[in-house]
C-alpha positions as CSV (number, residue, x, y, z in Angstrom):
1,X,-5.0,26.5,111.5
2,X,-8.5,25.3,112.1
3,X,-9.9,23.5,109.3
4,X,-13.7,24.7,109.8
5,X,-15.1,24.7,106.2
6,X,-18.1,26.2,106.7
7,X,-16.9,29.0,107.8
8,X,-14.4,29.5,104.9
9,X,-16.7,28.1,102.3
10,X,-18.8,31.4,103.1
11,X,-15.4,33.6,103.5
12,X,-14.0,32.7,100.0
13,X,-16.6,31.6,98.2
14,X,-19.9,33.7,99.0
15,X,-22.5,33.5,96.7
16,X,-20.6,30.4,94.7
17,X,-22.6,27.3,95.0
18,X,-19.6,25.6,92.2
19,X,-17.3,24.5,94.7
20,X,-17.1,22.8,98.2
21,X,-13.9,23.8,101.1
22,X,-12.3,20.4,101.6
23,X,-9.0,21.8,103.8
24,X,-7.4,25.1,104.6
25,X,-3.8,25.3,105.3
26,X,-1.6,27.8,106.5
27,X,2.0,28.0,106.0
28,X,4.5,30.4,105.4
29,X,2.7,33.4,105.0
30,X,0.3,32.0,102.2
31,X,-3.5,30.2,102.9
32,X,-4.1,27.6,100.7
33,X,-7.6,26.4,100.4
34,X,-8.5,23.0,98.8
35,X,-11.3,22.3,97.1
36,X,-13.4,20.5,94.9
37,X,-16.6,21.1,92.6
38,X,-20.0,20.5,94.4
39,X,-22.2,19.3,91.2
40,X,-22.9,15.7,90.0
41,X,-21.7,16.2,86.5
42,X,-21.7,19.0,83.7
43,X,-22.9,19.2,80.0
44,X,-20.8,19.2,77.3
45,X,-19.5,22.3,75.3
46,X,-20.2,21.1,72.1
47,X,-23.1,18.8,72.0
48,X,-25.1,19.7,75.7
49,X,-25.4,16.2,77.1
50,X,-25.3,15.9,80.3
51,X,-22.4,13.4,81.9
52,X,-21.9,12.1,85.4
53,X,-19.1,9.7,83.9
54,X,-15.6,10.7,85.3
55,X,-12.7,10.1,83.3
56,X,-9.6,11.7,84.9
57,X,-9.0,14.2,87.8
58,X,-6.2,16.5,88.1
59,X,-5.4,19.8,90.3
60,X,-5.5,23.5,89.3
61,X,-3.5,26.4,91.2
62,X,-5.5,29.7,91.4
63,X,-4.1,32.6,92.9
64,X,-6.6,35.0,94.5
65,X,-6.9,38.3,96.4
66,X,-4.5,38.2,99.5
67,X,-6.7,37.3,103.3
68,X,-5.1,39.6,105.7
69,X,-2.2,40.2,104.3
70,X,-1.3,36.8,103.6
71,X,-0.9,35.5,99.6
72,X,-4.0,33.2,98.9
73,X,-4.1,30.0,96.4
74,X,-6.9,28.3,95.9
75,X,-6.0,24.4,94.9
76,X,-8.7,23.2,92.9
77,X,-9.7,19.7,92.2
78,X,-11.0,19.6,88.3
79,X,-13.1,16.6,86.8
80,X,-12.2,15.8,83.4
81,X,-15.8,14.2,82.5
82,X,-16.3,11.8,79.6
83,X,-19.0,13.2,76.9
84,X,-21.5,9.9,76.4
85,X,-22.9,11.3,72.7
86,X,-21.6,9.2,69.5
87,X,-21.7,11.7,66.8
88,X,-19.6,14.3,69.5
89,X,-16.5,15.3,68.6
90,X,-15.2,15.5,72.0
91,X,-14.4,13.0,74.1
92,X,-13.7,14.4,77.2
93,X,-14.5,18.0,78.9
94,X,-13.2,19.7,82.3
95,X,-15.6,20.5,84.6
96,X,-16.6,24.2,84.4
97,X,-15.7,26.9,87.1
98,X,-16.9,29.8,85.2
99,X,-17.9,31.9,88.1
100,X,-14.6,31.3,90.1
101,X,-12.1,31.4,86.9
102,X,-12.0,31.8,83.0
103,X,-10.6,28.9,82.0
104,X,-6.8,27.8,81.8
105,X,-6.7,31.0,83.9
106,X,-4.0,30.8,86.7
107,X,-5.3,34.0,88.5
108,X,-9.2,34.1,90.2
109,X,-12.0,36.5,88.5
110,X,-12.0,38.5,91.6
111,X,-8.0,39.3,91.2
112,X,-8.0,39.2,87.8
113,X,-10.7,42.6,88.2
114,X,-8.6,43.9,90.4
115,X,-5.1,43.6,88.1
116,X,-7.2,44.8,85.1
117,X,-7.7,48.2,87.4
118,X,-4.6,48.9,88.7
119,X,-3.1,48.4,85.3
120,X,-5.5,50.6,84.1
121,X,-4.8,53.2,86.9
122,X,-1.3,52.6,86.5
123,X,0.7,51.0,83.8
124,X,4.0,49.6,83.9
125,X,6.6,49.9,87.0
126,X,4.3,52.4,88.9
127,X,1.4,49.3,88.5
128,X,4.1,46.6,89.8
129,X,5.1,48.3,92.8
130,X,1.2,49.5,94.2
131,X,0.7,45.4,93.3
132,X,3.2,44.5,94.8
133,X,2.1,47.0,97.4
134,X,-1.2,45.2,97.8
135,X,0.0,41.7,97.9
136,X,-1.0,41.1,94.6
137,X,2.5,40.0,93.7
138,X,2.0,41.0,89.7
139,X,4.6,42.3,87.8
140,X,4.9,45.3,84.6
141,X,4.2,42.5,81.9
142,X,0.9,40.9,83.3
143,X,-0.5,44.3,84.4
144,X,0.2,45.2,80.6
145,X,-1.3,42.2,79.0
146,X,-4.6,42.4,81.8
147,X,-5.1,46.3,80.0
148,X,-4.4,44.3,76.5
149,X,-7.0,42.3,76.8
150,X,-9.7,44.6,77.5
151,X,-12.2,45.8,75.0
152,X,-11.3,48.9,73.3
153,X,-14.4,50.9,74.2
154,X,-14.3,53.2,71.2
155,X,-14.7,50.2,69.1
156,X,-17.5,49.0,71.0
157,X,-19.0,52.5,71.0
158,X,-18.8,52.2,66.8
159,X,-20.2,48.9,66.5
160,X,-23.4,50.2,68.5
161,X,-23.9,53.0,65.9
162,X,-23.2,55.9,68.6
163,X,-18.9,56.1,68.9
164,X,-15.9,58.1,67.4
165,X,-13.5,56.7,65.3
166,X,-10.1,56.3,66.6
167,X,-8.6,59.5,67.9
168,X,-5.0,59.7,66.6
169,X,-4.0,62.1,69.5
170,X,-3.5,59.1,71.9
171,X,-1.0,58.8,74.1
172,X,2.0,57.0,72.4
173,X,2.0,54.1,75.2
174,X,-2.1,53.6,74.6
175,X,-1.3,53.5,70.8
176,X,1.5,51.0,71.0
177,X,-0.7,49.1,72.9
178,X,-3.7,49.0,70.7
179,X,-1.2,48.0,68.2
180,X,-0.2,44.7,70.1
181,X,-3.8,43.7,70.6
182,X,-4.9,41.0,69.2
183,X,-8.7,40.4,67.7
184,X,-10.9,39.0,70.5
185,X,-13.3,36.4,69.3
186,X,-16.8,37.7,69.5
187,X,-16.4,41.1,69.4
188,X,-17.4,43.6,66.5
189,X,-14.1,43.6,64.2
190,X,-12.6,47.4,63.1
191,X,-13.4,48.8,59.6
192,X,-10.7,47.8,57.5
């Protein structure tokens, strides 16, 4: 395949000015892409200094939304950076990617929408097999933990003052799984 990264630099990543197309491979019915962050340095999560000091690199494997029918990973070069400030209590920091991937996420934002709908279209086996379907090669279990992670948008409805509690006539499958969610950071807890 022709390695013309231009061309897939505006394919894949349109609108993303985080990342630079260093190769593009083709084999076996999957594209890989390699690539690399674009920017000098980043600032540290905890303190905000900036750093252009590089400690480590290492590579990260992101699966994305298939390219003509053909599976699509994304291999990702990651800067570890070293944080310069004394009184920090971190050391060292990854490079942030926050527009391509959440981090430690193996799947990209763009399939990761599109799992969190057809999980929400369709649950369980029927989910797996239009996944599977669309090449997003997803099974039962990650559909089902895509939907877990939502917000529950009753309880975001309450916190704003304008929602309904809880109806208990939910479907038994939508109740087990509000059960088996877990408290998201950030968000406005239940009344207890």
């Amino acid at each position: 395949m022709q390695n013309d990264a231009p061309l897939w630099d505006s394919l894949v990543f349109d609108g993303n000015d985080e990342v630079d197309v260093e190769a593009v491979t083709a084999a076996f019915d999957t594209v890989e892409v390699m690539a690399r962050g674009r920017a000098v340095g980043a600032a540290c999560p905890d303190c905000g200094r900036f750093s252009d000091r590089v400690h480590d690199r290492y590579q990260r494997r992101l699966k994305d939304l298939p390219l003509a029918e053909q599976g699509f990973v994304i291999r990702l070069t990651v800067r570890r950076f070293i944080c310069g400030a004394a009184d920090c209590p971190r050391r060292t920091f990854a490079e942030p990617f926050s527009r391509l991937a959440a981090p430690h996420a193996r799947f990209t934002t763009r399939l990761n929408r599109a799992l969190e709908r057809v999980g929400l279209a369709l649950a369980g086996r029927a989910g797996a097999r239009l996944a599977a379907q669309l090449g997003f090669g997803a099974g039962r279990m990650t559909l089902l933990r895509r939907v877990m992670a939502l917000p529950d948008p009753l309880q975001h409805a309450a916190c704003a003052g304008r929602g309904r509690l809880r109806d208990p006539s939910r479907p038994d499958l939508l109740h087990r799984l509000d059960q088996r969610r877990r408290p998201s950071r950030g968000r406005c807890a239940p009344d207890a």
